[in-house]
Each structure stands twice: as C-alpha cells, then as structure tokens.
C-alpha positions as CSV (number, residue, x, y, z in Angstrom):
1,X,50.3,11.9,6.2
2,X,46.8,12.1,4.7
3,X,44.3,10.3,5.7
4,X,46.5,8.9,8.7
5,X,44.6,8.3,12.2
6,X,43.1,12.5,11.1
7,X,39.5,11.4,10.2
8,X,39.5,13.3,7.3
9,X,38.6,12.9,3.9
10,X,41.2,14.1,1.0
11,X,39.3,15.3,-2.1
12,X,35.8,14.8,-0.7
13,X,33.7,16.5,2.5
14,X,34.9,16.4,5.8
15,X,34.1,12.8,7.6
16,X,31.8,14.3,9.9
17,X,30.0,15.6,6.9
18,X,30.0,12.3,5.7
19,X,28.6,10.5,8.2
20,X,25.9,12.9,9.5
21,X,24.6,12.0,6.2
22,X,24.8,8.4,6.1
23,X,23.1,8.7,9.6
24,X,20.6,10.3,7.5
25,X,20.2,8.3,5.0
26,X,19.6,5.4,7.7
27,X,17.0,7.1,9.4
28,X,15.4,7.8,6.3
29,X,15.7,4.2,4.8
30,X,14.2,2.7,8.5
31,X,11.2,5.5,8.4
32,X,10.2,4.1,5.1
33,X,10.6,0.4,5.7
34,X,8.4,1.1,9.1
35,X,5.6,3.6,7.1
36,X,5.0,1.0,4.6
37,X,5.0,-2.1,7.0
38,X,2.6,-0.6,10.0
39,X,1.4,2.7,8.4
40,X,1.7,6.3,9.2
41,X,0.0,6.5,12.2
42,X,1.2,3.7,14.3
43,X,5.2,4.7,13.4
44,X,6.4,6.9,16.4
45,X,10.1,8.7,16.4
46,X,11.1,6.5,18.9
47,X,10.4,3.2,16.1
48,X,12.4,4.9,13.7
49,X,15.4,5.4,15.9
50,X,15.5,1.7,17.2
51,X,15.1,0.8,13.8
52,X,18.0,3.1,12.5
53,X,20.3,2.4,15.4
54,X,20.4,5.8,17.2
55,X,18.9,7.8,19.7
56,X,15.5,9.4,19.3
57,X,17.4,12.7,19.7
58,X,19.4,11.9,17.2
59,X,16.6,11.8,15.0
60,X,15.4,14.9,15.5
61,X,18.9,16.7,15.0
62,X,18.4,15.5,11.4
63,X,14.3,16.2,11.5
64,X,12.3,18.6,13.7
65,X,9.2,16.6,13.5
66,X,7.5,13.5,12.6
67,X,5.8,15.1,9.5
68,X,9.2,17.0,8.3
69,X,10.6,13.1,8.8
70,X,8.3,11.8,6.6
71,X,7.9,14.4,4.1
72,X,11.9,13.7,3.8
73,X,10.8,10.0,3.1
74,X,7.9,11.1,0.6
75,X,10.2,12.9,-1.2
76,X,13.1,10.2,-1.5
77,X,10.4,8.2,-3.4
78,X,9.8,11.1,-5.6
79,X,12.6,11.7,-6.5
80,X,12.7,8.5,-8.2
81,X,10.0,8.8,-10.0
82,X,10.9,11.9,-11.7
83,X,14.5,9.9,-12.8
84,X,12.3,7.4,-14.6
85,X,9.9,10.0,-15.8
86,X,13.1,12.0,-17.4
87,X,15.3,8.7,-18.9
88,X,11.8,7.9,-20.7
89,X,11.5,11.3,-21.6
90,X,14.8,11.3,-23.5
91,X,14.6,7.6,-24.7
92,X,11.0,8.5,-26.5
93,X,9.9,12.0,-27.5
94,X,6.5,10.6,-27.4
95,X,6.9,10.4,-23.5
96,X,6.4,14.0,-23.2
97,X,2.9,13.7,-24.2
98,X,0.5,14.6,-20.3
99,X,-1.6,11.2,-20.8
100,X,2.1,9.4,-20.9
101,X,3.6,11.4,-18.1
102,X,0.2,10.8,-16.0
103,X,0.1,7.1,-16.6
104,X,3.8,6.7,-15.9
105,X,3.2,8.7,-12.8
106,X,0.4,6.3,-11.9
107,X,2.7,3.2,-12.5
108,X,5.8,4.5,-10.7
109,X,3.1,5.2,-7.5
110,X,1.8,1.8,-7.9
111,X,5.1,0.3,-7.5
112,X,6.9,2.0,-5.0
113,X,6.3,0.9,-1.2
114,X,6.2,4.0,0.0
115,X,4.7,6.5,-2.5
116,X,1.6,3.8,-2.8
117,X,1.3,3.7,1.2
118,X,0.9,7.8,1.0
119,X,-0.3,8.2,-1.8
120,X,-2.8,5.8,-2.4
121,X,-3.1,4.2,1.0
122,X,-3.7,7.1,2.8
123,X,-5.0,10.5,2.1
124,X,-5.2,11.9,5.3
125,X,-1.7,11.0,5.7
126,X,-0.9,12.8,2.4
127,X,-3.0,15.7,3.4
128,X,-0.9,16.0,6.7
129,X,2.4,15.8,4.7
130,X,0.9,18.1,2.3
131,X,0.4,20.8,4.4
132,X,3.8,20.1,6.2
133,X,5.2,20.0,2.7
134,X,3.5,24.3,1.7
135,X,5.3,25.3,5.3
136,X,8.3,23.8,5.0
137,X,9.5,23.6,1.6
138,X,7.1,26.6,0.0
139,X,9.7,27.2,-2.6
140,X,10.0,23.9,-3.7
141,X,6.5,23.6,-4.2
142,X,5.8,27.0,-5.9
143,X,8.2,25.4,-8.2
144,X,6.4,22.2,-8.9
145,X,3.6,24.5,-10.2
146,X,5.4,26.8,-12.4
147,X,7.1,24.0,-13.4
148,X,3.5,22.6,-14.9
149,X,2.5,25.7,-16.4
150,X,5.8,26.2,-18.2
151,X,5.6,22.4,-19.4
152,X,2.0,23.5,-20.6
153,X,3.0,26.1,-22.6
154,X,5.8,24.6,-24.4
155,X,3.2,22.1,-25.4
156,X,0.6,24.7,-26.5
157,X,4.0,26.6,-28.3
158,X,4.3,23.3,-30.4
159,X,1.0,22.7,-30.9
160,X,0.4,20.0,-29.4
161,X,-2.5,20.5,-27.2
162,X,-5.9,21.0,-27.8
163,X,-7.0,24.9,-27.9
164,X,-9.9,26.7,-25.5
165,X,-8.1,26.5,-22.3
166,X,-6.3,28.6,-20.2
167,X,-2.7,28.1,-18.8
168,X,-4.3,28.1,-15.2
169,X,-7.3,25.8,-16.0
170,X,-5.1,23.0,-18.1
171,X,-2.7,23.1,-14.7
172,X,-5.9,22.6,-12.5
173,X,-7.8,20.4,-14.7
174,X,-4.6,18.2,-15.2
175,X,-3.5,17.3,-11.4
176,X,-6.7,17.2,-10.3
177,X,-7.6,14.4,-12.8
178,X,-4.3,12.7,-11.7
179,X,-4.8,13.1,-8.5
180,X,-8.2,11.8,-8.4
181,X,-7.3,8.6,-10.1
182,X,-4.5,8.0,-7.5
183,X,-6.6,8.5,-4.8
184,X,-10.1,7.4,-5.3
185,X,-9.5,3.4,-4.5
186,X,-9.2,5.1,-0.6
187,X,-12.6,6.2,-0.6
188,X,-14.7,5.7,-3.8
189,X,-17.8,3.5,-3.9
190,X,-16.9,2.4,-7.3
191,X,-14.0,-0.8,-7.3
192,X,-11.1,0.2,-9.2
193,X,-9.3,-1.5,-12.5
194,X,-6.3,-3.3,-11.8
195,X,-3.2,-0.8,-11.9
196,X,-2.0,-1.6,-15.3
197,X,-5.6,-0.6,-16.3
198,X,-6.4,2.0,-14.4
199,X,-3.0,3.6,-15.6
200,X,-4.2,2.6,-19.3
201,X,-7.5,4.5,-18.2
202,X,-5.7,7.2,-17.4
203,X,-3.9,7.9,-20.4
204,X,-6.6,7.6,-22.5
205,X,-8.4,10.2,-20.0
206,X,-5.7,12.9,-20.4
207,X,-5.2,12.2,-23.6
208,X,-9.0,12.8,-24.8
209,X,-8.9,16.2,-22.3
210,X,-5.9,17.5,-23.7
211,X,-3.7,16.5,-26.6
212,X,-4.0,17.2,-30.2
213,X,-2.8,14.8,-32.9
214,X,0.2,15.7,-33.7
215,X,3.3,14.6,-35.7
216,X,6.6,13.2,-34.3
217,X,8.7,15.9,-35.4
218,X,6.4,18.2,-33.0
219,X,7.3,16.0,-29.7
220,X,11.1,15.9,-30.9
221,X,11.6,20.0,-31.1
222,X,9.4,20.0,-27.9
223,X,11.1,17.4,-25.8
224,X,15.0,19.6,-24.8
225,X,12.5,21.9,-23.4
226,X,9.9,19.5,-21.5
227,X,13.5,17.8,-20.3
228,X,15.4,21.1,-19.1
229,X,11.7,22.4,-16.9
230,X,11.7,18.7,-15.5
231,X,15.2,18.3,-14.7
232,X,15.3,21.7,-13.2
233,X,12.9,20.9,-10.9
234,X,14.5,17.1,-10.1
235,X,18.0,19.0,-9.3
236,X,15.9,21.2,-6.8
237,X,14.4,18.4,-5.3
238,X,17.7,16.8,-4.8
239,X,19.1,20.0,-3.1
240,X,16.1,20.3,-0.7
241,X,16.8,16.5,0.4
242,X,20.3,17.3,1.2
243,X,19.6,20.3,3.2
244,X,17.2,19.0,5.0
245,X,19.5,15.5,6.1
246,X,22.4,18.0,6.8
247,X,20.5,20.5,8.5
C-alpha cells in the first residue's frame, strides 16, 4: 500500500529528497539568524550546526565552505528582494523606472536582517562573498549583468532614458551609484540620511542621471519586457539555490 511503513512519497520527490532539503533549509535559516546576531566573522561552522541541530559534517555535505554557506544565505535574502521588486513591477508600470528599482532596492536592503548585515554592515564581508560568489556561481552572475544591459536597452528602445551614454557606461555608472549609497554609511566621513531618505535620495539621484520624461503609455509597452529579463533571472536564482542545498 502506498505510503505504508515505505518512506516514500507518492506524487512528489523521494523522502530522502525531501528531507536533505529541509535539512537545508535549517542550516540555512540558523546561518542567517547567527550572521545577523554576532556577525560574519565570529559565526564558525560548528555555531551553525549546533544551531541547526546536526553535525558540523553534516553541514558541509550541503556546503563545502563557510563562504559557499553564506553566499547560500546572501542569496536566500535576494531572492526576496527580487519577488517584491517584480509584484511592484507588475502592480505599477512606473516601477520599472532605474531610480524606482534603485530605491526599492535600497529599502528592501534596509529591511532585511541579513542583506543589511552584508550588505551594509560589512563590506569586507561582502567583498569575501563576492569573490566566492564570481567562483562559484560565474554563470549566475554573468547573468545578473546581461540581465542590466538588456533591461537598459529596452528602456533606451522606449525612449525612456536620457541619450549620450553607452550600454556599458549606463550598466557601470548605474550599480556603482547604487552600490555606493548602500555602502558608504560603513566607511564614509559624511553621516548618512535616515533610510527612508537616503532611499528618496537615491531616486532622485538615478533619476536626474538617467531617465527622460516620459509618458505612461511608454513604461506600460516597456514593462512585459523589463518583467520577462527580471523574472528570468529570479527563476535562475531559484535554480542555483536548490542545486546548491541538494548538492
């Protein structure tokens, strides 16, 4: 009979399947908790595998490293943000605008535990996972950037930025401004706004760089497009999670 003292699943994956993955996802879920309470540097393997309930080998069946571990963790909270990035991309047209995606980006860092402890907390941290994150998943993050250019041309297709740029510096010019608002509280002389205003700031600093008045009717025939690069590169990101808990 199915299901009957077998251990196995009908209609689904196999159990072991199953639970390797929750296993996983608890090691995952304790990493975070533990990065954001005492930091990158003071969380060994052997914290998150108390914290998780299993062995330290255990952890590194699922994770070969501390770095690939956390990169994992990095990317959980990413995930997320690109969700809410894409549901207010298809509730607004307007949303596909780079000052709105860059202030929403801001806002989505500023609110999640563990994106704001890498992200903003600590950039040597994010320079280790960085580096961790061009050996390990290459692919993933040559896709990020053809993802940005290709979201940069359907703009310039419709019209909606402003001309005398190339492909390359608009891509540059555009993380690099993000980037440096989300990290510059680490080591900046200058004190920052509060979040809500430095994400205001933000907008308005994109904005000014790049966009050019347009109508709505612009953003509507632009948005399926901005939406299909974006979700592309969110179903990738989801793929790459799962490999990397099953692997």
């Amino acid at each position: 009979m199915a299901g009957s003292g077998t251990g196995q699943r009908t209609g689904g994956r196999p159990g072991a399947a199953a639970r390797r993955e929750e296993r996983a996802d608890r090691i995952l879920q304790a990493a975070g908790e533990l990065l954001t309470a005492l930091g990158y540097r003071r969380v060994s393997i052997s914290d998150v595998a108390e914290r998780a309930g299993v062995g330290k080998g255990t952890v590194y069946l699922h994770f070969p490293t501390k770095e690939a571990l956390f990169l994992s963790v990095l990317m959980r909270a990413q995930e997320q943000m690109f969700r809410a990035e894409l549901a207010d991309m298809r509730a607004d047209p307007a949303a596909i605008r780079p000052g709105r995606i860059a202030s929403g980006v801001y806002r989505l860092v500023e609110r999640d535990p563990v994106a704001r402890a890498v992200i903003i907390g600590d950039t040597e941290t994010l320079g280790v996972l960085a580096r961790t994150a061009a050996a390990e998943v290459g692919e993933l993050m040559r896709l990020r950037v053809e993802t940005l250019r290709a979201y940069f041309g359907v703009l310039d297709e419709h019209g909606l930025l402003r001309p005398g740029s190339t492909a390359e510096e608009r891509v540059f010019s555009y993380a690099a401004t993000v980037t440096g608002f989300l990290v510059s509280g680490s080591f900046s002389p200058f004190s920052p706004p509060d979040p809500a205003s430095a994400a205001l700031l933000l907008e308005r600093t994109v904005r000014d760089a790049f966009e050019a008045p347009s109508e709505p009717e612009r953003l509507q025939a632009a948005a399926p497009a901005v939406i299909d690069l974006f979700q592309t590169l969110l179903d990738r990101l989801v793929e790459e999670i799962a490999r990397q808990k099953l692997s």
